[in-house]
C-alpha positions as CSV (number, residue, x, y, z in Angstrom):
1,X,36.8,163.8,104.7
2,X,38.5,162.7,108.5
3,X,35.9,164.5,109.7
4,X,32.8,163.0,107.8
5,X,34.4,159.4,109.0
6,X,34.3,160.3,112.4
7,X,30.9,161.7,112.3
8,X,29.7,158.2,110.7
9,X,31.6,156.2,113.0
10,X,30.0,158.0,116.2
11,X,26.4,157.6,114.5
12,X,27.3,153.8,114.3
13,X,28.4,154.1,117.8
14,X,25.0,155.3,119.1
15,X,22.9,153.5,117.0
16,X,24.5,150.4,118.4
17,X,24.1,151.6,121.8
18,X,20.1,152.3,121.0
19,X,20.1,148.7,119.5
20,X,21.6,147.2,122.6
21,X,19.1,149.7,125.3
22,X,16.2,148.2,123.5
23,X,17.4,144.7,123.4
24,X,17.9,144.9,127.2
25,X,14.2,146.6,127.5
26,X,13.2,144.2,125.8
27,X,14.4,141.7,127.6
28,X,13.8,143.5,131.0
29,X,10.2,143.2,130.5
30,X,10.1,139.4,128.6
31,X,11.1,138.6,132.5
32,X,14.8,137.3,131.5
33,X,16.7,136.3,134.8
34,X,20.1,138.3,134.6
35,X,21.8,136.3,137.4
36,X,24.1,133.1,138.1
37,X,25.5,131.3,140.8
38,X,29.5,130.8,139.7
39,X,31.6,130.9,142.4
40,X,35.2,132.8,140.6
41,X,38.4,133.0,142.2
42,X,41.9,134.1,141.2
43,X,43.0,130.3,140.7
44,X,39.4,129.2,138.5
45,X,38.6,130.4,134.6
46,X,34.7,131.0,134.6
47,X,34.0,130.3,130.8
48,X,29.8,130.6,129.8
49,X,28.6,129.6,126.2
50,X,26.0,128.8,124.3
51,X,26.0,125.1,124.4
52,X,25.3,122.4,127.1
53,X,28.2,119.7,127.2
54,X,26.7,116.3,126.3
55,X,29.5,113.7,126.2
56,X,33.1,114.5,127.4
57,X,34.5,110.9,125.8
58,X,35.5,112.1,122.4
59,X,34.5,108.6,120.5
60,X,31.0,110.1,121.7
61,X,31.7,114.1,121.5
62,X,30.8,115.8,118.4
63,X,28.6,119.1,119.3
64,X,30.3,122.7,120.1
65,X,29.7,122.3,123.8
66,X,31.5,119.4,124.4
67,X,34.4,119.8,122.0
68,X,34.8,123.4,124.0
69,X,35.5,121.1,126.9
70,X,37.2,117.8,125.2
71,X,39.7,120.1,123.1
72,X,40.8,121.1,126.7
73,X,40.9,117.2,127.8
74,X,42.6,115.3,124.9
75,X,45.3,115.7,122.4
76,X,46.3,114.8,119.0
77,X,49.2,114.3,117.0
78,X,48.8,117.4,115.7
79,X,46.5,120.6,116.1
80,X,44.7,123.7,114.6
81,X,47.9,126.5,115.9
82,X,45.2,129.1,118.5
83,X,43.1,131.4,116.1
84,X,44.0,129.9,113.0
85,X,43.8,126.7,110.5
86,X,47.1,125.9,110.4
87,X,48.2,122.4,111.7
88,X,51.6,122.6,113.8
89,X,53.4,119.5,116.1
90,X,51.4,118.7,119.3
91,X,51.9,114.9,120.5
92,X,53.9,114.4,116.9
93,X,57.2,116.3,117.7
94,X,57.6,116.0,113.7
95,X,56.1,113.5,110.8
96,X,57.2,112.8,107.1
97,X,55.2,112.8,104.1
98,X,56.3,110.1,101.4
99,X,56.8,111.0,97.6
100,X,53.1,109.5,96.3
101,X,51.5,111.4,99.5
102,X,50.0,107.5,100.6
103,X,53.1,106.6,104.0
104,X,52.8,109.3,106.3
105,X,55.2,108.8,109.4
106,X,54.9,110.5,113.0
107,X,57.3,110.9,115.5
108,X,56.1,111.1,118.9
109,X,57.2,113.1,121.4
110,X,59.0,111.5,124.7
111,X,58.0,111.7,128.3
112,X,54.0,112.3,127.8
113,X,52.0,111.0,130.2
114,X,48.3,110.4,130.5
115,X,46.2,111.9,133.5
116,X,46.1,108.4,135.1
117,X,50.2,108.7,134.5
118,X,50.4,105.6,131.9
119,X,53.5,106.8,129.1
120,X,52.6,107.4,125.6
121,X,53.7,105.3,122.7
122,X,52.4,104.9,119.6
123,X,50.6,101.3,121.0
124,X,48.0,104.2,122.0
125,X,47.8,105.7,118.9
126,X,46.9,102.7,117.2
127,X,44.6,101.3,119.9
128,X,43.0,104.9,119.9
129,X,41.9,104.8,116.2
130,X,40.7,101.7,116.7
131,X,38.8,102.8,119.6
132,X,36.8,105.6,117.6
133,X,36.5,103.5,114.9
134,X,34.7,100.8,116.2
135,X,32.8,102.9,118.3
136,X,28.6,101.9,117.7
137,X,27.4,104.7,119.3
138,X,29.0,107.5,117.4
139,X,26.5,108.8,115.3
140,X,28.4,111.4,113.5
141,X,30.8,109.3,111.5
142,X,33.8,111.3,112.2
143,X,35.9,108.8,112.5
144,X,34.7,107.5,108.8
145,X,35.4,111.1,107.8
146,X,38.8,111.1,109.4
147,X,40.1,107.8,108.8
148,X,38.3,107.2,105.2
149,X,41.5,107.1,103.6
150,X,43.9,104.9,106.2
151,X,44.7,101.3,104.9
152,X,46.7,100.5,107.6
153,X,48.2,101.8,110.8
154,X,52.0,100.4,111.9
155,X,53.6,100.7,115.2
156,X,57.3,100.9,114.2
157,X,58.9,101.2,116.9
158,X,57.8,102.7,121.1
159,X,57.6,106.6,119.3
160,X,57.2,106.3,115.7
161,X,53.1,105.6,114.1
162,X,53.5,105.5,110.4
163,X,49.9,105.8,108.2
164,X,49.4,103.6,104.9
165,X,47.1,105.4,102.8
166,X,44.2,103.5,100.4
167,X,45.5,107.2,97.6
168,X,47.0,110.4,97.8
169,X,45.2,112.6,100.2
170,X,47.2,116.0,101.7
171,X,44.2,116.6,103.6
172,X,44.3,113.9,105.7
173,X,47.1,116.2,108.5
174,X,44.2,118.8,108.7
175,X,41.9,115.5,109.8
176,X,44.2,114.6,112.3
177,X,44.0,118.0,113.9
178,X,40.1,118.4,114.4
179,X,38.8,117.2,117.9
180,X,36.6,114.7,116.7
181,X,37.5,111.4,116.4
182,X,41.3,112.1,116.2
183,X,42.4,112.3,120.1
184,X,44.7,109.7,121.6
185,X,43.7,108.2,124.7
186,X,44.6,106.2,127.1
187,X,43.5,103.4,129.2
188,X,39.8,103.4,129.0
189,X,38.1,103.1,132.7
190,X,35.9,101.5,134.1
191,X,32.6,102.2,135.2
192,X,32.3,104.9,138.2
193,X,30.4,103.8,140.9
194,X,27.1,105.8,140.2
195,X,27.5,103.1,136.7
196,X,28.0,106.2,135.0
197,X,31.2,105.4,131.9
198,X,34.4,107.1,132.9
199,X,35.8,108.9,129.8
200,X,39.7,107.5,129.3
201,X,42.2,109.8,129.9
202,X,43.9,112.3,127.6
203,X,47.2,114.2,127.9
204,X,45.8,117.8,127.5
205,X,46.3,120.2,130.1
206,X,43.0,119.9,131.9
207,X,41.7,117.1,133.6
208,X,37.7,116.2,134.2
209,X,37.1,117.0,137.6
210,X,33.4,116.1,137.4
211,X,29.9,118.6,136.7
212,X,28.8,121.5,139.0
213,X,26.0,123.6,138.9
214,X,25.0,124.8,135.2
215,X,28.1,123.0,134.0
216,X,31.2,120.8,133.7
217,X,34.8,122.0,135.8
218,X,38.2,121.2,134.8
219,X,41.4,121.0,137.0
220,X,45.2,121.5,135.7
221,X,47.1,118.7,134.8
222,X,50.3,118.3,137.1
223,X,52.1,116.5,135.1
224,X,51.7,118.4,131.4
225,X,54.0,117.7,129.1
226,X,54.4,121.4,127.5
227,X,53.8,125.0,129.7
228,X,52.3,124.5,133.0
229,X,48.4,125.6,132.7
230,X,47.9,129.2,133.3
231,X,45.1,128.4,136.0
232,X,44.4,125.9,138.3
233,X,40.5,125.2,137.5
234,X,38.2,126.0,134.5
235,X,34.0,125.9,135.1
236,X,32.6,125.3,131.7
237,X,29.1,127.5,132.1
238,X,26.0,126.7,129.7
239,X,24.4,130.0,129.8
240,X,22.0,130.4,126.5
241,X,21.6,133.8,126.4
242,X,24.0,136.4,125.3
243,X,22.6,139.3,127.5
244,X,23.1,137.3,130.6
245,X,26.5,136.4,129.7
246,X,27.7,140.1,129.1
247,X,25.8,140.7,132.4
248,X,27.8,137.9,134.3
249,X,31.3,139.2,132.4
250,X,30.1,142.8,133.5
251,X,29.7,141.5,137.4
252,X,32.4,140.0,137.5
253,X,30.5,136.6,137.0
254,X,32.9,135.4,134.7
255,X,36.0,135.4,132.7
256,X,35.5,134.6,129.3
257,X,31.6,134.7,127.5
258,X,32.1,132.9,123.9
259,X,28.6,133.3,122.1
260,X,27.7,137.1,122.1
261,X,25.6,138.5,119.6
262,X,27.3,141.8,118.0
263,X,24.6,144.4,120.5
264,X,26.0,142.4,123.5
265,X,30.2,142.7,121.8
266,X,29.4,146.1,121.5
267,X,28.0,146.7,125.1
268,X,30.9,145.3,126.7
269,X,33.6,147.0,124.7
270,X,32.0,150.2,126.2
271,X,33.0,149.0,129.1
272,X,36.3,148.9,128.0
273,X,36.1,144.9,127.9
274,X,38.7,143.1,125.0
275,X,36.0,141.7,122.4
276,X,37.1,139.4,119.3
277,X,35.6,138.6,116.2
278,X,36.7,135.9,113.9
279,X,34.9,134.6,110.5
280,X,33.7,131.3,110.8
281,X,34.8,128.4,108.4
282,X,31.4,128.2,106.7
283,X,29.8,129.7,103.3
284,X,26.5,129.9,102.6
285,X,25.5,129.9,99.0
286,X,23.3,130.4,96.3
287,X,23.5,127.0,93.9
288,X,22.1,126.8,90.7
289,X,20.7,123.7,88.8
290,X,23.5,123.6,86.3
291,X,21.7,120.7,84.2
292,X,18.6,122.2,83.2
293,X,16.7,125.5,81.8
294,X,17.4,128.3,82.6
295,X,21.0,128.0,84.5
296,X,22.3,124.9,82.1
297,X,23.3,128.6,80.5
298,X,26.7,129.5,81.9
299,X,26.0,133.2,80.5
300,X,22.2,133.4,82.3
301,X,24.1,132.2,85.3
302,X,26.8,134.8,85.0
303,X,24.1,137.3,84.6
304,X,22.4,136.7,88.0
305,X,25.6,136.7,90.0
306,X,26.6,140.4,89.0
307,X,22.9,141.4,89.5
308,X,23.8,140.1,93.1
309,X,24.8,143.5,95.3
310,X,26.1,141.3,99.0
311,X,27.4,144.1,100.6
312,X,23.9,146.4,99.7
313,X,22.0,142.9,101.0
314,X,24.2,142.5,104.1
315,X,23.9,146.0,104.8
316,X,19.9,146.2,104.2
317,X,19.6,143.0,106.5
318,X,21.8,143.9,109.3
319,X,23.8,140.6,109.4
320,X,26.2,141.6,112.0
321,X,26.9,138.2,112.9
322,X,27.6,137.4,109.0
323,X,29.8,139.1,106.8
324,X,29.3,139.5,102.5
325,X,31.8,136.6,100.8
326,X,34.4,138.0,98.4
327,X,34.7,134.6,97.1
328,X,34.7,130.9,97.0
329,X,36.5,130.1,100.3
330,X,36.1,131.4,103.8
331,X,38.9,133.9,105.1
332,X,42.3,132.5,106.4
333,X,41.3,128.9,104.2
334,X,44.3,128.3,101.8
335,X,43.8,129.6,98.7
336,X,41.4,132.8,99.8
337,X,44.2,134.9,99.4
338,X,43.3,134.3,95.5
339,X,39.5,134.7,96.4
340,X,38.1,137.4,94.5
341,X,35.6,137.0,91.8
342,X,33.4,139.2,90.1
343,X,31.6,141.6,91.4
344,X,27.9,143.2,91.9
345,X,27.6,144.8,88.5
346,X,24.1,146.0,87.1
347,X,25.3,147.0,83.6
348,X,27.4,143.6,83.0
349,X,24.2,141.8,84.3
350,X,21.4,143.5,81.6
351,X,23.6,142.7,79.2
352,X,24.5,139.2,79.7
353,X,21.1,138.8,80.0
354,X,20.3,140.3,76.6
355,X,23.2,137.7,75.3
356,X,21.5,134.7,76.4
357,X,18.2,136.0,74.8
358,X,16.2,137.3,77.7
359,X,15.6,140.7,76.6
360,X,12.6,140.5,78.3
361,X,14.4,139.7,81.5
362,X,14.7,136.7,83.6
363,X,12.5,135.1,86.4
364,X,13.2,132.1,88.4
365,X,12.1,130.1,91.5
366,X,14.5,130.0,94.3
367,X,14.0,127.5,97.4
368,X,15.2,128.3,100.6
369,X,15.4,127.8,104.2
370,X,12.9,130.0,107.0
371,X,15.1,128.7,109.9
372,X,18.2,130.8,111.1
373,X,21.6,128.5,110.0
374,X,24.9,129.9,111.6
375,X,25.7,131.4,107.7
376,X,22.4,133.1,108.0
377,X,21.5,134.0,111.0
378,X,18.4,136.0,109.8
379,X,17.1,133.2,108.5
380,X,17.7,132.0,105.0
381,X,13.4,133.8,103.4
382,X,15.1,136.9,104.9
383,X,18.2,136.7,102.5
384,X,16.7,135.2,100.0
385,X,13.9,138.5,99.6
386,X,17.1,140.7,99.6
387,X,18.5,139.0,96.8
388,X,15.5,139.4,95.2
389,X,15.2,142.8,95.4
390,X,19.1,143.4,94.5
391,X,18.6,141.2,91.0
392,X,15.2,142.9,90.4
393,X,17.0,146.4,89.5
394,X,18.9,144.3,86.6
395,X,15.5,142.5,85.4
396,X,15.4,139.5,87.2
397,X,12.5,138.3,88.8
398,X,13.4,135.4,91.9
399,X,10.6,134.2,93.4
400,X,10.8,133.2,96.6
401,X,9.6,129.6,98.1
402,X,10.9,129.2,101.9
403,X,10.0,125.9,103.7
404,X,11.3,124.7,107.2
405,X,14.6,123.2,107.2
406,X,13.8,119.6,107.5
407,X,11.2,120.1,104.4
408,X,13.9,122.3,103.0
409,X,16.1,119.4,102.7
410,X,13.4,116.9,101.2
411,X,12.7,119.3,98.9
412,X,16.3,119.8,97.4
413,X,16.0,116.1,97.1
414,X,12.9,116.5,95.2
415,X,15.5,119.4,92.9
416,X,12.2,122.1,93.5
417,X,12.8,125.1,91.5
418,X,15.5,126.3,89.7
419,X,17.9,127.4,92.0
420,X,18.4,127.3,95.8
421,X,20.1,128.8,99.2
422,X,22.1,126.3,101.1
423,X,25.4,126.4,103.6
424,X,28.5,124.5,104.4
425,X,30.8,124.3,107.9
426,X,33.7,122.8,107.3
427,X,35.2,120.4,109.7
428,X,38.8,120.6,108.8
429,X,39.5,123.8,106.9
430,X,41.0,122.4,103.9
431,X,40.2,124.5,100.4
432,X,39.9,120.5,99.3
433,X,36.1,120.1,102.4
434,X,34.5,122.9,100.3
435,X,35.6,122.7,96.4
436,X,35.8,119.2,96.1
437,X,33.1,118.0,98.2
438,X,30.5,120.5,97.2
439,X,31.4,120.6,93.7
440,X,34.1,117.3,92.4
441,X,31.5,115.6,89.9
442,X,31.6,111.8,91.7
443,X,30.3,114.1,94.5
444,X,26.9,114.0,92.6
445,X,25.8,110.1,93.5
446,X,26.9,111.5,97.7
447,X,24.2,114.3,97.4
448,X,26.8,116.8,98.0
449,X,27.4,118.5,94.8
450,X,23.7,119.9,94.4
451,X,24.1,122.0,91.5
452,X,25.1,118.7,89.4
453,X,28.0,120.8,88.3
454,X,30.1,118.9,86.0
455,X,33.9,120.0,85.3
456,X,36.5,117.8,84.0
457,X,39.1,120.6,83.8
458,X,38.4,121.4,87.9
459,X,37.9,117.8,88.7
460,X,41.8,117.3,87.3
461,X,42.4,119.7,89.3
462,X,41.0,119.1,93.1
463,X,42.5,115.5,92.7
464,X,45.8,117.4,91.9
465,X,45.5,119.4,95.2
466,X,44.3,115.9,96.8
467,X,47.6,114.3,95.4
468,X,50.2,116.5,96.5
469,X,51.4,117.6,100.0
470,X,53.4,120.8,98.3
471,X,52.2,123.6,99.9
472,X,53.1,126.0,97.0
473,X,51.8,123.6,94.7
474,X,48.3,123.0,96.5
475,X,48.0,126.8,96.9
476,X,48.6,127.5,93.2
477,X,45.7,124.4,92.7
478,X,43.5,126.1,94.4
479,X,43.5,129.7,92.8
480,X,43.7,128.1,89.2
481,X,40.1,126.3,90.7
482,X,38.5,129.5,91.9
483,X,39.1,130.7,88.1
484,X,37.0,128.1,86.2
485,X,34.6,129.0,89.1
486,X,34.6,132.2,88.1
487,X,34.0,131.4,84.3
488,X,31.6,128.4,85.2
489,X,29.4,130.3,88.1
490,X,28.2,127.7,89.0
491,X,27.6,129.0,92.3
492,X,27.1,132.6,94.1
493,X,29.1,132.0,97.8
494,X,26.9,134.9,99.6
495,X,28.8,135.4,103.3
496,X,29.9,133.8,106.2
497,X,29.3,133.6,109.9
498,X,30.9,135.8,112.1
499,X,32.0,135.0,115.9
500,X,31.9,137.1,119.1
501,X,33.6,136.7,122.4
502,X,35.0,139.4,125.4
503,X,36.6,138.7,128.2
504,X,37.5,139.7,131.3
505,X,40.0,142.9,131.4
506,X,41.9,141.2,133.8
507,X,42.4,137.6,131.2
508,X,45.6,137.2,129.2
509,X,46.1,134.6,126.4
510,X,43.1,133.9,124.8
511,X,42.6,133.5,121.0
512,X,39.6,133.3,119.7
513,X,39.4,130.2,116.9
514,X,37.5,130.1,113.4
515,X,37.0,126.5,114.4
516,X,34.0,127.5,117.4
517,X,36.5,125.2,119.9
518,X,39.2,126.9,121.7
519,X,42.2,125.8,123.7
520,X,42.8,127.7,127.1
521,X,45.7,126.2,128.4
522,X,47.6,129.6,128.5
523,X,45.2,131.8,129.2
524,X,45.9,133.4,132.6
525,X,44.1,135.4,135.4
526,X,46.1,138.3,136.5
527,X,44.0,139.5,139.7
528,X,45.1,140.0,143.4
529,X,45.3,136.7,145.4
């Protein structure tokens, strides 16, 4: 048997390889330009991605690039721990949670300075939030997201902010860890001279040191208040394609290359390069219209989700940069640990089917996506033929209607056909972002819950996990959730995204994050001055 696995494992192994030769062929002949200027040194962090940095003031910030380079800048009062969701102390030594989960106190560490060197109290914590929230130009409405539920802010004292809540809502410490909206600043500057806006300063331990070529460089802030930053200066590199950023981390180029597709991950652990992979805090889903024919039946709906093989789908597709769900919540979200459901059965399905009277079997119309979404990066007509041709072996017929995504949407506002593919990224990692938004009934009027799914018993529920900041208790919420889920079906949660980054065999301390932003303050170069 060892020796069957090891035969498979080496044909993976070279059919990865043959995957990423013809990518590079490929790409070879499409004319693709394999170098860039970055001048490295022992004492600068060469980091490409993706994404081009738009806006480096965080009441502006909300896309990946920047919020790469602003979770670097600016701190909160608390933050995501590296490589995980869970919130631990960053400018909040410590906080307290009152009994009805609405007065939630922070204590804020001493002898924190800004980069311009003006102390931290909690007069900039208050003036901060007010900052972001009266910001007109932030088109995202992160702030709304983040401070929806804050009546009131009090200064108490220099180094105590206490929170008075409108209700109950444990989710609000994961809010106040997300890089949107949340930073404290400081004084905010004026005009430069060019008339270009000065972002304020932050307390993080990088400072803006203004754009170079392809990108945005950051230098160490003397006076940080926790570990001294492992290097003196990091160049922020847009670099859009994944080839050319294994070829620049292969050159010696750069340090760190955080957007590789799984043929270029591959490539560079050849080379004996550290690569990481973490699952992103998304789901992408197949809903069904829970009010009408044929999937107001909670048997018919039943039957199509264990006619549903993921992990035959995933594997027909490819999806290396998506893995099958298990479940109704995204790995390392609390309450996944209670995540399984039901399984890809054939049997079950033909005879569930037969139950609800379709002895003739069942077909239905299913509106999708053609664009690639970051839960689907095949596109969302590619999944949705391979769920087809899984569910036809039980009987059922899904016919396929794919539009554009911008039609997509108008036509899930229209409620075309009978069921449909859609996605969710979650901004804060709560269990509470996904269940209750996407399913809580009052959800409904926001256009959130699509299905029209209606629960009393799970409603009770999700506003119990809302209501209390008990750990235990929340966590034992959320499993008692995923069962009615697994009764009601009223979803299918299909896979998630998966992330790829390498670095540099010479790079120390970096954690890659399910969040897509990543702190580097104590990653560190070990070379040769």
């Amino acid at each position: 048997m060892e020796k069957r696995l090891n035969i498979f494992f080496i044909i993976i192994l070279c059919l990865a390889a043959f995957l990423v030769l013809s990518q590079e062929k490929q790409r070879e002949q499409s004319g693709v330009n394999t170098t860039v200027n970055a001048e490295i040194s022992p004492n600068r962090l060469v980091v490409t991605q993706e994404y081009a940095v738009k806006n480096l003031d965080p009441a502006l910030a909300s896309d990946t690039g920047s919020l790469r380079v602003t979770a670097n800048i600016y701190e909160g009062l608390v933050r995501f721990k590296p490589g995980t969701i869970q919130v631990e102390p960053c400018l909040a030594r410590s906080w307290e949670v009152s009994e009805d989960a609405k007065v939630w106190t922070f204590n804020l560490r001493r002898n924190v300075l800004f980069h311009d060197g003006t102390p931290l109290d909690a007069r900039w914590v208050e003036s901060s939030i007010k900052r972001q929230t009266a910001s007109k130009n932030n088109q995202t409405s992160y702030a709304d997201f983040v401070y929806a539920p804050v009546q009131k802010i009090e200064v108490v004292d220099n180094y105590v902010v206490r929170f008075h809540l409108k209700y109950p809502f444990a989710p609000f410490l994961n809010n106040l860890a997300v890089p949107m909206a949340a930073p404290v600043v400081g004084p905010v500057a004026h005009d430069s001279a060019d008339g270009n806006p000065v972002p304020p300063p932050g307390t993080g331990p990088y400072i803006p040191a203004g754009e170079i070529e392809g990108g945005i460089l950051l230098r160490a802030n003397p006076h940080y208040w926790a570990s001294t930053p492992g290097v003196q200066e990091i160049a922020f590199l847009t670099v859009t394609d994944s080839l050319l950023q294994s070829e620049m981390l292969l050159h010696g180029q750069s340090d760190i290359a955080l957007d590789l597709t799984f043929n270029d991950a591959t490539r560079v652990r050849f080379q004996g390069y550290p690569v990481f992979r973490t699952t992103g805090l998304d789901i992408c889903y197949l809903g069904f219209y829970t009010e009408r024919a044929p999937f107001n039946s909670v048997v018919v709906r039943k039957a199509v989700a264990r006619a549903l093989d993921l992990n035959e789908v995933y594997k027909h597709l490819g999806l290396q940069q998506a893995q099958p769900a298990t479940g109704h919540l995204p790995p390392g979200v609390m309450g996944s640990e209670s995540n399984e459901r039901p399984g890809y059965d054939q049997t079950t399905a033909a005879q569930l089917l037969n139950d609800a009277g379709h002895q003739k079997g069942l077909s239905f119309t299913l509106i999708t996506y053609s664009d690639s979404r970051p839960y689907t990066p095949g596109g969302g007509k590619e999944l949705a033929e391979a769920l087809a041709k899984s569910a036809a072996r039980a009987g059922i017929t899904i016919n396929v209607r794919a539009y554009p995504w911008n039609q997509f949407k108008e036509a899930l506002q229209r409620r075309e056909g009978d069921a449909f593919l859609y996605g969710w990224i979650s901004d804060n990692g709560d269990p509470d972002n996904f269940l209750y938004t996407l399913l809580a009934p009052d959800q409904i009027e926001h256009g959130q819950n699509i299905t029209h799914y209606r629960s009393t018993q799970l409603e009770t529920i999700l506003i119990s996990g809302r209501n209390t900041t008990d750990m235990e208790i929340r966590r034992q919420l959320y499993a008692q959730a995923q069962e009615i889920l697994n009764q009601d079906t009223p979803w299918v949660v299909l896979g998630h995204s998966l992330y790829h980054a390498a670095t540099a065999p010479h790079i120390n301390g970096f954690v890659l994050s399910p969040t897509g932003w990543h702190t580097l303050g104590d990653v560190k170069k070990n070379v040769a001055q």
